[in-house]
VOLOVO-866722 format. One record per residue (C-alpha): x, y, z; residue number from 0. Coordinates in steps of 0.1 Angstrom, whole numbers. Layout:
BEGIN
(node (X; Y; Z); NUM)
...
This chain:
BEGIN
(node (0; 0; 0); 0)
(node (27; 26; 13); 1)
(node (42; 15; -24); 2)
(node (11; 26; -42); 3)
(node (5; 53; -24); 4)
(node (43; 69; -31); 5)
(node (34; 62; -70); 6)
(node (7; 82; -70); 7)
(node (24; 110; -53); 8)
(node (55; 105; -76); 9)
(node (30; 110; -108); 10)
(node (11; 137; -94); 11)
(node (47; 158; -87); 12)
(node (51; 151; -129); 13)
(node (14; 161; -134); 14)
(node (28; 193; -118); 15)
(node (61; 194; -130); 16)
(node (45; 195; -167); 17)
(node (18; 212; -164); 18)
(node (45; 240; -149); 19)
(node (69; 232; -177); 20)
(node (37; 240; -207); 21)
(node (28; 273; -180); 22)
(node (59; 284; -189); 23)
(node (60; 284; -225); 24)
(node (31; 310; -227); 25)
(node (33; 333; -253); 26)
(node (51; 363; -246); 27)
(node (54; 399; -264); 28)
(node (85; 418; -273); 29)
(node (115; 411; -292); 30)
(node (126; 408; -334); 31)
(node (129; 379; -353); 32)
(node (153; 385; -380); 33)
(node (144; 361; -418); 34)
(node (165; 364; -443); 35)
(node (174; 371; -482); 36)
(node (203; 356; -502); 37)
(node (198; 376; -534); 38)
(node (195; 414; -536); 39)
(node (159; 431; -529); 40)
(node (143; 438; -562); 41)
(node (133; 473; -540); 42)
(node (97; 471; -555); 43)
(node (71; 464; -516); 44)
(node (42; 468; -539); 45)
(node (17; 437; -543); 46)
(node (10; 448; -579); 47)
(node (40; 458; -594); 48)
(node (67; 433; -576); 49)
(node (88; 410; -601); 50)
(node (113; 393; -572); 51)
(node (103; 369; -550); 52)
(node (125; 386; -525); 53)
(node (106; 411; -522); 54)
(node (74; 393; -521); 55)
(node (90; 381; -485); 56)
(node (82; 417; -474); 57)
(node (53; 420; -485); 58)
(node (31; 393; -475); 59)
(node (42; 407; -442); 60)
(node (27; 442; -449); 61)
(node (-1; 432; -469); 62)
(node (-32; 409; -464); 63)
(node (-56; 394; -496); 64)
(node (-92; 387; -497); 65)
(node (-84; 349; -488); 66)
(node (-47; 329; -480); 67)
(node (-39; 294; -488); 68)
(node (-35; 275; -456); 69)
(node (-5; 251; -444); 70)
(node (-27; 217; -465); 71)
(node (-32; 243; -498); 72)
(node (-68; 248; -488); 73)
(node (-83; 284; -498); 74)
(node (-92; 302; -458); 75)
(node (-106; 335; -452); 76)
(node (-83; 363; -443); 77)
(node (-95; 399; -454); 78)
(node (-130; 382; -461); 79)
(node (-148; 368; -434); 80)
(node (-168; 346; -461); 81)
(node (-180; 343; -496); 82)
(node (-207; 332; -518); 83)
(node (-212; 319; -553); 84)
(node (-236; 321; -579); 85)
(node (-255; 286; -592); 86)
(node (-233; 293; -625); 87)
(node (-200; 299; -606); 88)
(node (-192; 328; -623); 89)
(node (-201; 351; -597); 90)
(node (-186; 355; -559); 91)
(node (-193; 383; -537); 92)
(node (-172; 385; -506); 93)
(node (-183; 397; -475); 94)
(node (-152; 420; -458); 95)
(node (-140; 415; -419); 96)
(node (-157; 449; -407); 97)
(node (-130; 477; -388); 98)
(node (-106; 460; -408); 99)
(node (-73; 491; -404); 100)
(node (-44; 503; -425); 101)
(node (-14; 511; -408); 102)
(node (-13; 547; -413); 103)
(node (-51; 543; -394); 104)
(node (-77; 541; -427); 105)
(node (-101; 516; -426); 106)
(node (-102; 489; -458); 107)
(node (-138; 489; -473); 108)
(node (-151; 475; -508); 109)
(node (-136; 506; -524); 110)
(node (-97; 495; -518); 111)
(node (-105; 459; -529); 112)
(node (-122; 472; -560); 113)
(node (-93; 494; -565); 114)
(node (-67; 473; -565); 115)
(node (-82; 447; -592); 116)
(node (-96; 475; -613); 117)
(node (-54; 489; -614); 118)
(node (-43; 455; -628); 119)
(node (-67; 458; -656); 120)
(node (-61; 496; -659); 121)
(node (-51; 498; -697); 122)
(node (-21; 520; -684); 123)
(node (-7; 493; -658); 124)
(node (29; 483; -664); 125)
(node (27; 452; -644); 126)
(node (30; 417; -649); 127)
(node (-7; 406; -632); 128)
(node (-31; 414; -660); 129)
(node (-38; 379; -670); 130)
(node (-44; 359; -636); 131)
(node (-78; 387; -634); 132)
(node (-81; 390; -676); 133)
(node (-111; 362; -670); 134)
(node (-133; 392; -649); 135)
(node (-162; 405; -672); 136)
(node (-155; 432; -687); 137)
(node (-115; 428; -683); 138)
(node (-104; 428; -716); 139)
(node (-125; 457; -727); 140)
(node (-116; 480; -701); 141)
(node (-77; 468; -707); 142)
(node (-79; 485; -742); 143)
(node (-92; 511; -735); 144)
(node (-134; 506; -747); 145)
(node (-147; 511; -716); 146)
(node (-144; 529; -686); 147)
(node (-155; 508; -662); 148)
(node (-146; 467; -649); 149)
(node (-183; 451; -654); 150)
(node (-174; 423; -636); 151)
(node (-166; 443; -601); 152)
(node (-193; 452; -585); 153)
(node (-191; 474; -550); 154)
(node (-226; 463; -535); 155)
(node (-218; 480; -499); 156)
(node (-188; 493; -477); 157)
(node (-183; 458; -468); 158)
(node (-191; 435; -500); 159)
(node (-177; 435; -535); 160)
(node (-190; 408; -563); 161)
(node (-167; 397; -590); 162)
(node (-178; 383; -620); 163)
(node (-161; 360; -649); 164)
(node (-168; 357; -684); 165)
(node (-163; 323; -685); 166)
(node (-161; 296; -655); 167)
(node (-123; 300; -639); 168)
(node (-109; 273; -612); 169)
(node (-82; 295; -605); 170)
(node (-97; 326; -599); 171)
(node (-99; 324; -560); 172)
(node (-60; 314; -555); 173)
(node (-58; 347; -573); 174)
(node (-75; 369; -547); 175)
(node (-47; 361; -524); 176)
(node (-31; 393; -538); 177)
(node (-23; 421; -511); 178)
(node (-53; 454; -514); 179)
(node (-38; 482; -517); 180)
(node (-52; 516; -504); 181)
(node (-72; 537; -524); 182)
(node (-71; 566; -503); 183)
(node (-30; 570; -510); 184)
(node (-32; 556; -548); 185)
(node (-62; 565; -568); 186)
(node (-47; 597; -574); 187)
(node (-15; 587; -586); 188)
(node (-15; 578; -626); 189)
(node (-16; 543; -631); 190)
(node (15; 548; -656); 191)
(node (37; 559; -627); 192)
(node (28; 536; -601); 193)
(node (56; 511; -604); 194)
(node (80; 544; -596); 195)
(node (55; 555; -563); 196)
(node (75; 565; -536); 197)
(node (50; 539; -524); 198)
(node (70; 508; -535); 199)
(node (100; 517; -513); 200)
(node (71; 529; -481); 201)
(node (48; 506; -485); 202)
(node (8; 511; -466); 203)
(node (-6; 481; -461); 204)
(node (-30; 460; -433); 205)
(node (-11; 427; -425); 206)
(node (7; 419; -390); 207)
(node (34; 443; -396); 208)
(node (38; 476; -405); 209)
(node (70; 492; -430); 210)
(node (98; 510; -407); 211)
(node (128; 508; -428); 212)
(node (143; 501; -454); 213)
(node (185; 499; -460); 214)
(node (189; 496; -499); 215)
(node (202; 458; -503); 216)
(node (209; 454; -464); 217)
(node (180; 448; -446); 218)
(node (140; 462; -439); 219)
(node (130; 463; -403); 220)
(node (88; 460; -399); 221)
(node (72; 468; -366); 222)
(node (43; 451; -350); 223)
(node (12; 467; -361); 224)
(node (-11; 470; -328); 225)
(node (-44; 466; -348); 226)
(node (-37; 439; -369); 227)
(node (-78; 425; -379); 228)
(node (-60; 387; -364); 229)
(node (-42; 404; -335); 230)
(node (-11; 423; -324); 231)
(node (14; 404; -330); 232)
(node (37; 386; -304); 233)
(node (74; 400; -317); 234)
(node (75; 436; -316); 235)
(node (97; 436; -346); 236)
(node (104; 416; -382); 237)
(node (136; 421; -398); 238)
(node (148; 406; -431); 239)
(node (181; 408; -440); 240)
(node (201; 403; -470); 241)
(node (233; 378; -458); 242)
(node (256; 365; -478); 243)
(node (254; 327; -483); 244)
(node (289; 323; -475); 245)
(node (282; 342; -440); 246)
(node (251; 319; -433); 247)
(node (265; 300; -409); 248)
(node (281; 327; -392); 249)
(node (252; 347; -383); 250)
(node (233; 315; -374); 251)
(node (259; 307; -349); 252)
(node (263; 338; -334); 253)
(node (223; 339; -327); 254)
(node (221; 368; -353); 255)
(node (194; 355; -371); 256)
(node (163; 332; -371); 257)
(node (152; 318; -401); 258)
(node (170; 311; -432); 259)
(node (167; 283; -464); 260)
(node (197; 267; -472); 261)
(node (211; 257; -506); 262)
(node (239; 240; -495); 263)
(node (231; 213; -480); 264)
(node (265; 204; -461); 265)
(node (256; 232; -441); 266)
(node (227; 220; -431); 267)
(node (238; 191; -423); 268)
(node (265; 208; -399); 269)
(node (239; 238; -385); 270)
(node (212; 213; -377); 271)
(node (232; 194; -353); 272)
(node (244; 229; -335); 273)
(node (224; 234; -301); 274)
(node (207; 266; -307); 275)
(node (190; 258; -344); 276)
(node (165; 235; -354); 277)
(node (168; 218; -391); 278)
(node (136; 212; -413); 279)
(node (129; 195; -448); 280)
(node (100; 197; -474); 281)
(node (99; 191; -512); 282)
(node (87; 225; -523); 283)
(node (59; 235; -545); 284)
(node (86; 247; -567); 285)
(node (111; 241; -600); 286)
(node (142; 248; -610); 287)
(node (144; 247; -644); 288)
(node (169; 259; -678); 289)
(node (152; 281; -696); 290)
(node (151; 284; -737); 291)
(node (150; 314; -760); 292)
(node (125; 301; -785); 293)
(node (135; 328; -808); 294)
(node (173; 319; -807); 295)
(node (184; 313; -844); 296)
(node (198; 275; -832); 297)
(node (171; 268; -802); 298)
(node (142; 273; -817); 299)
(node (141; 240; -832); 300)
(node (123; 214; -810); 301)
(node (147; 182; -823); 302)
(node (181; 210; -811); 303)
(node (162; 212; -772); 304)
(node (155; 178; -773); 305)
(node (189; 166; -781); 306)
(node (207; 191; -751); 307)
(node (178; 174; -732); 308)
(node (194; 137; -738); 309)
(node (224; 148; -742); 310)
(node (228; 160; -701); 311)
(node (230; 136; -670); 312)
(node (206; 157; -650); 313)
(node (211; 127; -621); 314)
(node (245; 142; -608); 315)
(node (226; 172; -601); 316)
(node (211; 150; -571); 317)
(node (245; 141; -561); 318)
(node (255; 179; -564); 319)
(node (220; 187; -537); 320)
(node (233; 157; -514); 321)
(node (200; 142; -523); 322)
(node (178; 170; -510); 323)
(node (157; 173; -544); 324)
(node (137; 153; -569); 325)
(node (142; 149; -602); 326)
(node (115; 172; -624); 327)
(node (106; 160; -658); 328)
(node (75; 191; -657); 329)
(node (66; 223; -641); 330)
(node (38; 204; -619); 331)
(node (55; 197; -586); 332)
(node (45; 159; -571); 333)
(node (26; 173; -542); 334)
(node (0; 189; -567); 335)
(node (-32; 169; -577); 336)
(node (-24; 176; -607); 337)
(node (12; 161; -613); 338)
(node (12; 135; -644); 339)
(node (43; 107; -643); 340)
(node (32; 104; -682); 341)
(node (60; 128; -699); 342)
(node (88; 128; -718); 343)
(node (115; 119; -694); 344)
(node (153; 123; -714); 345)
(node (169; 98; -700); 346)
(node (206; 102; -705); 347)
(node (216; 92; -743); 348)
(node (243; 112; -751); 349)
(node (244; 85; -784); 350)
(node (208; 93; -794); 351)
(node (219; 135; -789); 352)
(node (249; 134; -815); 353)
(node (227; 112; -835); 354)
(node (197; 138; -836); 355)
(node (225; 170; -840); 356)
(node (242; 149; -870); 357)
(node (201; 145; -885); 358)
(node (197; 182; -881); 359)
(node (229; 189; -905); 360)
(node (252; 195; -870); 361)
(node (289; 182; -873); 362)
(node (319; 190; -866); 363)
(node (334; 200; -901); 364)
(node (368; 223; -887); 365)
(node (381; 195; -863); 366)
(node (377; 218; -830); 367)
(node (353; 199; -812); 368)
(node (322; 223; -821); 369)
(node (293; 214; -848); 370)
(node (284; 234; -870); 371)
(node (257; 233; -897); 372)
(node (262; 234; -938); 373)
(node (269; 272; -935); 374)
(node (297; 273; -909); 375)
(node (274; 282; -882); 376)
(node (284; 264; -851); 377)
(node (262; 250; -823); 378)
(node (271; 275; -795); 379)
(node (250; 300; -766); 380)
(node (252; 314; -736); 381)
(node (240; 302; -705); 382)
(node (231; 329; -676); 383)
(node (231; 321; -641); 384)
(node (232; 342; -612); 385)
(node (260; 338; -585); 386)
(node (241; 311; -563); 387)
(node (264; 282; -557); 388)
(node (241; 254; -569); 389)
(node (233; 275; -601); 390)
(node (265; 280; -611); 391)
(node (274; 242; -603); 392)
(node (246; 231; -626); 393)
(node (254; 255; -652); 394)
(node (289; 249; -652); 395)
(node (282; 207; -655); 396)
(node (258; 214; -681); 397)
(node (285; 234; -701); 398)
(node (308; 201; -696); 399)
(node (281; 172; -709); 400)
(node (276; 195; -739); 401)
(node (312; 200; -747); 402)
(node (308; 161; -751); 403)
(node (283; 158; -778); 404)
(node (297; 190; -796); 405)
(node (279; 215; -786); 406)
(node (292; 249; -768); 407)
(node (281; 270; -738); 408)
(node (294; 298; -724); 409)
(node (280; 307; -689); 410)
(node (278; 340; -679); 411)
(node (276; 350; -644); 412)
(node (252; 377; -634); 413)
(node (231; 394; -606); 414)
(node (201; 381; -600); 415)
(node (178; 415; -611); 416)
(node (201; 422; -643); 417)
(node (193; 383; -655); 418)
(node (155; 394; -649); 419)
(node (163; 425; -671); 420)
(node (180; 410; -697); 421)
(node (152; 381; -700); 422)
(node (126; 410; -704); 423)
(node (142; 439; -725); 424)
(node (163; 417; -747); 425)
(node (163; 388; -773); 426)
(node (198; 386; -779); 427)
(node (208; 353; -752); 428)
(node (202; 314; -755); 429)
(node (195; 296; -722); 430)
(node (194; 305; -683); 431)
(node (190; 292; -653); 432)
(node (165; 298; -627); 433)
(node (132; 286; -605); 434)
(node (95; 292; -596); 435)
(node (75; 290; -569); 436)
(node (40; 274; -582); 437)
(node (17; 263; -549); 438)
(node (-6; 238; -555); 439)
(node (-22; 250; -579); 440)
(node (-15; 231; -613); 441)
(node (-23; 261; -638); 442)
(node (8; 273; -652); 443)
(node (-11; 298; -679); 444)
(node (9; 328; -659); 445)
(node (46; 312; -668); 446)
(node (38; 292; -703); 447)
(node (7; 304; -720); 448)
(node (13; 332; -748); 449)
(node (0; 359; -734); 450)
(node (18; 351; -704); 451)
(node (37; 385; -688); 452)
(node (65; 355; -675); 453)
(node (67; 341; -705); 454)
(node (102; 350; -711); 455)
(node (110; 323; -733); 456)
(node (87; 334; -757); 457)
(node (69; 300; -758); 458)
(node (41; 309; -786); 459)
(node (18; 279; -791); 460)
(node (-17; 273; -802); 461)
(node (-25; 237; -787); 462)
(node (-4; 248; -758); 463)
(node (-30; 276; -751); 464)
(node (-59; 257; -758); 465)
(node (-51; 230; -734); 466)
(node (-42; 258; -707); 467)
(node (-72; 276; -711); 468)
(node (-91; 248; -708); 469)
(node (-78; 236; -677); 470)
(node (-84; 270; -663); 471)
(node (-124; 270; -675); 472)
(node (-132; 234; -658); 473)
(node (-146; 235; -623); 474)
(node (-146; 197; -621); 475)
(node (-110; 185; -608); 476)
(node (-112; 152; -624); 477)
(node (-115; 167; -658); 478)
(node (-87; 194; -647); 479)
(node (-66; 165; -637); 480)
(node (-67; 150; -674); 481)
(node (-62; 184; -697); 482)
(node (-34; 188; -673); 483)
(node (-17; 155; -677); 484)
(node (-19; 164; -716); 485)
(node (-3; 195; -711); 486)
(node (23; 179; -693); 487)
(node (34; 155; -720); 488)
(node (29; 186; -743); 489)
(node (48; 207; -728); 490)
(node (75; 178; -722); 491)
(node (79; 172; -761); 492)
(node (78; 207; -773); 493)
(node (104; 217; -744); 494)
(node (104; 258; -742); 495)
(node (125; 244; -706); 496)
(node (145; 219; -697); 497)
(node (132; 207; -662); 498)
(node (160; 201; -635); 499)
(node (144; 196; -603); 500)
(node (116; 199; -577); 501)
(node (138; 214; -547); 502)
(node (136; 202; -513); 503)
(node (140; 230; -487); 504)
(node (163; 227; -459); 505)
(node (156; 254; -432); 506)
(node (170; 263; -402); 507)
(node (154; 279; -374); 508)
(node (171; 294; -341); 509)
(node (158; 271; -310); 510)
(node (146; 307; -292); 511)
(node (112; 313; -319); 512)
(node (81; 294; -308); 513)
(node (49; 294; -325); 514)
(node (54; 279; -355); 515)
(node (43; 246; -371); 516)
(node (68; 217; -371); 517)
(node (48; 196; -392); 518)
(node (59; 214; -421); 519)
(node (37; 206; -446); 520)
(node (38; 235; -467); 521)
(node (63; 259; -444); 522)
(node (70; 265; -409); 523)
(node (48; 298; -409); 524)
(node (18; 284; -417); 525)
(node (-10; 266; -403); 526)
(node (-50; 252; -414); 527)
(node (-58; 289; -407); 528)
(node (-31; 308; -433); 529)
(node (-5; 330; -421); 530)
(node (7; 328; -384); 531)
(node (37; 351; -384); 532)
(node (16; 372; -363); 533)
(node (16; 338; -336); 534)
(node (55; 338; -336); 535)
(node (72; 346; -305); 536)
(node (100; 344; -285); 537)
(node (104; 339; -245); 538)
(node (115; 373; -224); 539)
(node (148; 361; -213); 540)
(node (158; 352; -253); 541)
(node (146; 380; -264); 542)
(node (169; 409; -281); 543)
C-alpha cells in the first residue's frame, strides 16, 4: 500500500512538474525575429507591381488578400470573413471582416478591394498581373481602352464587393490572395507611374506588420502593427536581412538570425546538429528549371532542345543537392493533384543527342570539337546564371556534358535583377538558369501560356493555349486532372525548358522562436488557418 500510495504522489509531482513546464512556454510579447534574403531586394514592396520573390518576403508581411492558402493548400478566409457563389460559378461576392485598419489608421472597405483589381486591368498598368484577373467580365475591354468601367466588379456596400467571370475559372480564387492596396494613398497617382511611387519603397498596407525601414540591399525592419484585424502580433519587430550565403552560418551561430533556407546542403547538415538551431525538410511546391530562347536562331528547333535534353545527365545534379531534391521532368510539382508521371523523361543518351544534331545537318566540319551546320554556323549559346552556388554548379556541368556531344556553352555569371532585365528587355541570349514557386495549384497559364507577362522564353503555341485555357475554365478537378496530364506531355515534347528539379527546402530555425508549425507541410509559418507570423514569439529572457 505505502508503495502505491508513493506512485501516486511521484505521478502527481510530474502532473505538476509539466503542467508547470507547458505554464511556462506561454506566449510572450516583445522582441525581433530577423528572416533572411540571399539575393538582392528587387526594391519594389508593392503587391501589384513586384517581379522578385525577394521582395514578395516583405510584402506578404505588410499586406493581407481577400483569402490565403492554408498550411494543407486549402483556400481560408483572411481579409474576407466569407463568400458566396452564384448557381453558374461565375459570380462571388465576398463579404469584408468589418473595422478592418491600414497602418497609417484608414479603414479597408469594398472601395480598396475594388481598386486594386480595377489597377491591374487599368489599360495604363505596367505590371506583370493582368492575366491571372483578364477572365473578370469586362477585363479585356476595359484593358484596351473601350470602356471605362470593370463590369465584372461590382461594390454592393462598404463591406461586399461581387466579382464576375466571363467564363467559369478554377483559378480565380487562389488569385485573390493578392495584397489590397489603399485607395485613399493611390487612386490619385496615374496608373503609368505607379511602379515608380515612392510607395513601392514605403509601402501602406494592413497585414501583421507595418514598413519601418528600409537599408537599400541590407536589410527592412517591420514593426508590429497594434491593430492587426488577427491580433497584435507577439514579436514587436520583423527584420529581413540580406546575408551573404557564404556568412550563413556565421550569423546562425552567433544567434544573429532566425530563419533562413539553405542551398547547400552540407551546411545544413552541420547547423542542424548545432544546439541553438532546429533543421527542417520539405519538397517544395517549386522548379528549378533551364530556360530556352524560343527565338534563338539555333534553339528554336524542337529536335536541337531535345537533343541538349538527352544529351545531359541531369542525375549528378542529385549528387551535387546531397539528395535534398527530386528529379523534375515538368513544371507540376509531385505534391500537386495535378502532377502526371506520363511525360517525356530524357533519360541520359548522349548516343541518341549526336545522332539527332548529325540529323539536323550538326557536325563538326573544322576539327575543333564544335558542330556546326552546312553554313559554318556552329552550335554555340550562352547560359546565364546568377552567383548562387548550386546554379553556377549546374550551369557549369551542363557546359561540360555538352562539350561532349559537340555543342558549346558559355555561362555568364550575373546578378540576379540584371538576369530578370535581360530576359525582359532583350532577345539577344540562348538559355538561363533559374526557378518558380507554383503552390498547388497546377495552372501554369501565368509562366507558359502566350500571353503570359512571365513568358520569357517566348513560348508561342496554339495547342499549348488551348489546353491551358481549358484547364483554367473546368470546375470539375477530375477533368482538370486529365487536360493537365496532356499539357504535361505537351509541354514535355515541345520543351520551351529543360526541367531540373523539384527542390527540397532545408531550413534552419534558431531554438529561441516558438509558434510555428513543425509539421511542415507547406512551411514553418503556416497553419490550417493561413499565415501565423503574427503567432511567432520568443520567451523574455531570449529576447533581443
Amino acid at each position: 500500500m505505502k508503495s502505491k500510495i508513493l506512485s501516486v504522489i511521484t505521478i502527481l509531482f510530474l502532473l505538476v512538474t509539466f503542467v508547470s513546464s507547458v505554464q511556462a512556454e506561454e506566449a510572450v510579447y516583445g522582441g525581433t525575429f530577423v528572416d533572411t534574403v540571399q539575393t538582392n531586394f528587387g526594391e519594389i514592396f508593392n503587391p501589384i507591381q513586384y517581379e522578385s520573390s525577394y521582395d514578395s518576403q516583405v510584402i506578404d508581411l505588410v499586406f493581407d488578400g481577400l483569402v490565403i492558402r492554408n498550411s494543407t493548400g486549402a483556400i481560408v478566409p483572411n481579409l474576407a470573413k466569407s463568400w458566396d457563389f452564384s448557381e453558374d460559378g461565375k459570380s462571388i461576392t465576398f463579404h469584408l471582416k468589418e473595422g478592418v485598419k491600414y497602418h497609417d489608421g484608414h479603414e479597408l472597405t469594398s472601395e480598396d478591394v475594388a481598386f486594386t483589381f480595377r489597377t491591374m486591368l487599368h489599360p495604363d498598368y505596367t505590371g506583370v498581373r493582368y492575366g491571372s484577373y483578364s477572365s473578370i467580365k469586362g477585363a479585356a475591354a476595359y484593358h484596351k481602352g473601350e470602356a471605362d468601367q470593370v463590369s465584372g466588379i461590382e461594390i454592393l456596400d462598404k463591406y461586399t464587393i461581387k466579382f464576375t467571370t466571363e467564363y467559369s475559372d478554377a483559378t480565380f480564387m487562389g488569385n485573390m490572395q493578392r495584397g489590397i492596396l489603399p485607395a485613399h494613398l493611390l487612386k490619385d497617382i496615374p496608373v503609368t507611374e505607379l511602379e515608380n511611387a515612392e510607395f513601392n519603397s514605403n509601402p501602406v498596407g494592413c497585414g501583421p506588420f507595418k514598413f519601418a525601414e528600409y537599408v537599400s540591399q541590407q536589410y527592412v525592419i517591420l514593426d508590429a502593427f497594434e491593430d492587426y484585424h488577427k491580433g497584435r502580433p507577439y514579436l514587436d519587430q520583423y527584420m529581413v536581412k540580406k546575408v551573404a550565403t557564404d556568412s550563413v552560418p556565421v550569423y546562425l551561430k552567433r544567434d544573429e538570425i532566425d530563419l533562413v533556407s539553405l542551398d547547400n546542403k552540407e551546411q545544413f547538415e552541420e547547423l542542424k546538429r548545432l544546439d541553438n538551431l532546429k533543421g527542417f525538410t520539405r519538397v517544395s511546391e517549386a522548379f528549378r528549371y533551364f530556360g530556352i530562347n524560343q527565338k534563338h536562331p539555333l534553339l528554336q528547333n524542337k529536335n536541337i532542345r531535345q537533343a541538349l535534353a538527352y544529351g545531359f545527365q541531369k542525375e549528378i545534379i542529385l549528387q551535387i543537392l546531397n539528395g535534398y531534391g527530386v528529379l523534375a521532368n515538368g513544371a507540376i510539382p509531385p505534391s500537386s493533384w495535378g502532377y502526371s508521371e506520363d511525360v517525356c523523361k530524357y533519360e541520359f543518351d548522349p548516343v541518341k543527342a549526336m545522332a539527332i544534331l548529325k540529323e539536323e545537318g550538326y557536325i563538326d566540319r573544322d576539327g575543333d570539337g564544335i558542330r556546326e551546320n552546312e553554313n559554318g554556323e556552329k552550335l554555340s549559346f550562352d547560359l546565364n546564371t546568377t552567383s548562387q552556388d548550386i546554379r553556377v554548379e549546374i550551369s557549369e556541368l551542363f557546359q561540360e556534358f555538352m562539350k561532349q556531344i559537340g555543342v558549346e556553352v558559355d555561362v555568364q555569371l550575373m546578378e540576379f535583377n540584371a538576369l530578370v532585365d535581360m530576359l525582359v528587355d532583350s532577345k539577344d541570349w540562348g538559355m538561363y538558369i533559374m526557378g518558380w514557386a507554383t503552390g498547388p495549384e497546377p495552372d501554369m497559364s501565368w509562366i507558359f501560356h502566350s500571353n503570359a507577362a512571365w513568358n520569357d522564353v517566348r513560348f508561342f503555341d496554339d495547342y499549348n493555349d488551348k489546353l491551358l485555357d481549358k484547364g483554367k475554365s473546368t470546375m470539375e478537378r477530375e477533368k482538370r486532372k486529365e487536360i493537365y496530364a496532356e499539357w504535361q506531355k505537351y509541354i514535355s515534347q515541345e520543351l520551351p525548358y529543360i526541367f531540373l528539379y523539384y527542390p527540397e527546402l532545408t531550413t534552419v530555425i534558431n531554438e529561441r522562436v516558438r509558434g510555428y508549425n513543425s509539421d511542415n507541410t507547406r512551411g514553418l509559418l503556416l497553419d490550417e488557418k493561413g499565415s501565423m507570423v503574427h503567432k511567432i514569439w520568443i520567451p523574455k529572457d531570449k529576447q533581443k
